[in-house]
N, C-alpha and C positions, 0 to 999 in steps of 0.2 A: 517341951523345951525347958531345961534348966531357968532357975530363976537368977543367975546372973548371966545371962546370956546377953552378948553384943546385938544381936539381930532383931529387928524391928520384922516383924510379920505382916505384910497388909494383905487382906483379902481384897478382890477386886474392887467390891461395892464401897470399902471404907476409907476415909480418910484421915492421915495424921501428917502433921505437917513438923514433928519432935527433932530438932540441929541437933547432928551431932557434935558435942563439945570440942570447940574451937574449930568447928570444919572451916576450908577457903574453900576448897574447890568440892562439888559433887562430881563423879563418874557416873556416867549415865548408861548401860548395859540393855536393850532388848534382847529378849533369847527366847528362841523357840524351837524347841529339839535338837539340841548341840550338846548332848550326853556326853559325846565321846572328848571333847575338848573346853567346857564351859569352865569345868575348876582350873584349868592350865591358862586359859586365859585372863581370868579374872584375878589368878596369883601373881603372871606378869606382873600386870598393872598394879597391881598393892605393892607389890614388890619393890614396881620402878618409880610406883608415885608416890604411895602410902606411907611408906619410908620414911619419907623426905617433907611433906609438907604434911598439914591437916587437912585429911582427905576422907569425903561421905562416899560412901558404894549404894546405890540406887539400881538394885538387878532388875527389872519389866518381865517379867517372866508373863509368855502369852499361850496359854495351855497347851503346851508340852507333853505328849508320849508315850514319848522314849525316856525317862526316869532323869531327866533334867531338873524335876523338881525336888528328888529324893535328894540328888547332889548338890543343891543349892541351899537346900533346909541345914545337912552335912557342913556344908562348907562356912555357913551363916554361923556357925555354934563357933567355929574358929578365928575368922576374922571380922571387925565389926561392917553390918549390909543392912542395909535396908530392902527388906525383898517383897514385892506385889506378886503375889501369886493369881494368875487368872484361870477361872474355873474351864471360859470355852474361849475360842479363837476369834482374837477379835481384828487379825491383820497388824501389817507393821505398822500403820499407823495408828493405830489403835491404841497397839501398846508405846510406840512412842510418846504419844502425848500422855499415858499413865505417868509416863517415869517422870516426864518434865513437873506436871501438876509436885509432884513430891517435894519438887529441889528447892532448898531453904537457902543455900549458901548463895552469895553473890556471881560464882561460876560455875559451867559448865562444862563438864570435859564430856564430850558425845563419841563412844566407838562401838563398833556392830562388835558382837561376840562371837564373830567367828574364824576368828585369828588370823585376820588378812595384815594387821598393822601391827608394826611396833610400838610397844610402848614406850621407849626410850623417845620415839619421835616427840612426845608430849613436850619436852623443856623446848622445842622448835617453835610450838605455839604457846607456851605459857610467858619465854618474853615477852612477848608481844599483847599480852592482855591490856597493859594501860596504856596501848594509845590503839586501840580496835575494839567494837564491838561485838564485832565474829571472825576468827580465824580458823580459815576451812584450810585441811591438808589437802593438797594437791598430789593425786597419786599422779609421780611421775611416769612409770612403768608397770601400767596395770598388769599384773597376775588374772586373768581370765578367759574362761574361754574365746575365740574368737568372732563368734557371732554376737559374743553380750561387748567386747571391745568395740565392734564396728556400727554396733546399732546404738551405745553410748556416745560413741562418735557425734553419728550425726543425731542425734537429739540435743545433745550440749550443742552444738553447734546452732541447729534452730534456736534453741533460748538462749543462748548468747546473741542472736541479732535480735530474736523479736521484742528482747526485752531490754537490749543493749547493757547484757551485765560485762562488767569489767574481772571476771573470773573464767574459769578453765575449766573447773569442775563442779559444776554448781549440784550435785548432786551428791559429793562427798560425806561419809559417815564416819569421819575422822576430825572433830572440830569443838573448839571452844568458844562459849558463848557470855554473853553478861546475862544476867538474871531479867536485866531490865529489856533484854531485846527480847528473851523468849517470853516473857509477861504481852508483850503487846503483839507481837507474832503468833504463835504458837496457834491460838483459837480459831484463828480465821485460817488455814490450813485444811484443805478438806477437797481440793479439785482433783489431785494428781495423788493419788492410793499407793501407787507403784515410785513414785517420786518423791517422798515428802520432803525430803532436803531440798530439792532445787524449790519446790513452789515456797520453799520454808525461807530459802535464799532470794527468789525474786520481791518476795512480799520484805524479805528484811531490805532491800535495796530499795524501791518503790517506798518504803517509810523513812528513807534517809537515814539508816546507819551505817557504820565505818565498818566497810567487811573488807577483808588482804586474803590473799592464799601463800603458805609456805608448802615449799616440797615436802614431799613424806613415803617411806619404802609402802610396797602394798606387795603382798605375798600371797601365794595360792591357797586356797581355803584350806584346811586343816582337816575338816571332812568331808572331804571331796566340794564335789557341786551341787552348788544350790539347787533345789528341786521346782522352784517358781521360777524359773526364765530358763526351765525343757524347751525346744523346739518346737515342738506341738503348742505350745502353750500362748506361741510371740505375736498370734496373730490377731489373739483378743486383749493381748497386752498393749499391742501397738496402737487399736483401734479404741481403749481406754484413756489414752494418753495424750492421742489425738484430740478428742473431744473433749477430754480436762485442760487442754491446752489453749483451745480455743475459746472454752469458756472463763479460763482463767485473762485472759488476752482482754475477753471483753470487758467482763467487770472491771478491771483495771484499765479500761478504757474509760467507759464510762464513770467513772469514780475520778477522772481527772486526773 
């Protein structure tokens, strides 16, 4: 690496916690094997955000491949990131809460890498920062196939009664957050592997923060489809999710 280079390099095990000069907002990126599309989306976003306000790039990179790392290391020497590189697979959640642990700046802009959202939709939720805690995008018209539509369906559905949230999409990877709700959230996350947004979202509601949903486009993956919610695959998913479901239910039961 050049020694004026913008990119902060973290290895999985280390931690630095170094603001980017005058950051507001962090972008918050997990990626895992999205070679084919990872610099196109992350230039979006610099593009549409970067721009315009002071803005941290926090990549989660969760061991990768397919040479997702070669073009992140590439793409880091260009625009300024902060990049975790992880050596083995540690799950999305895994590497979610990598990326959060990093975020220095007061907000967080949270989208999945794999080019389902606009970036433009960002100013939709960046109104809206100072008077909400979390603004999750609401895909109005999801792009996906239609067994992962029907079977989101009724899951949102179940946790919108059992938990009486007052949101649509509690599972949304399109959303901005305050520093101060992923500080007290974030840890305790750990029932729903397949889920993290929504248990990430019931436990923000359960502690009393100010969460709204705005519309936002959502688009067909960019390469192709996702390889974790195959067919084959929905029936250890279901039965995972189930049982994180209920256990989540109760502790939060019990807990008053």
């Amino acid at each position: 690496m050049n020694k004026g280079s913008t990119m902060q390099h973290l290895e999985e095990n280390q931690v630095k916690h170094e603001r980017q000069s005058g950051a507001e907002i962090s972008l918050l990126l997990p990626v895992h094997n999205e070679a084919e599309t990872i610099e196109k989306t992350i230039l979006e976003f610099y593009n549409e955000v970067g721009t315009k306000i002071p803005l941290e790039i926090i990549v989660a990179e969760d061991g990768s491949t397919d040479g997702t790392k070669e073009i992140l290391l590439r793409l880091g020497e260009k625009i300024p990131m902060k990049l975790i590189l992880g050596e083995h697979r540690k799950g999305y959640m895994g590497g979610v809460k990598d990326g959060l642990r990093q975020v220095t700046t007061d907000y967080v802009f949270f989208v999945d890498s794999d080019g389902q959202h606009t970036a433009s939709d960002f100013w939709k939720l960046y109104k809206n920062k100072d008077s909400h805690d979390m603004i999750i995008g609401r895909k109005i018209k999801r792009s996906d196939p239609p067994h992962r539509i029907f079977l989101s369906k009724i899951f949102h559905l179940i946790i919108c009664h059992i938990f009486r949230l007052s949101v649509h999409d509690p599972d949304s990877a399109y959303r901005l957050i305050k520093k101060e709700l992923i500080n007290s959230v974030t840890e305790d996350v750990k029932l729903l592997p397949y889920s993290f947004w929504t248990e990430f979202t019931v436990r923000a509601f359960r502690k009393g923060f100010d969460v709204v949903e705005v519309p936002v486009i959502h688009k067909r993956r960019l390469n192709g489809d996702t390889h974790l919610y195959q067919l084959h695959r929905l029936s250890g998913i279901i039965i995972s999710q189930l049982i994180g479901l209920s256990k989540l239910w109760k502790e939060l039961k019990n807990a008053g």
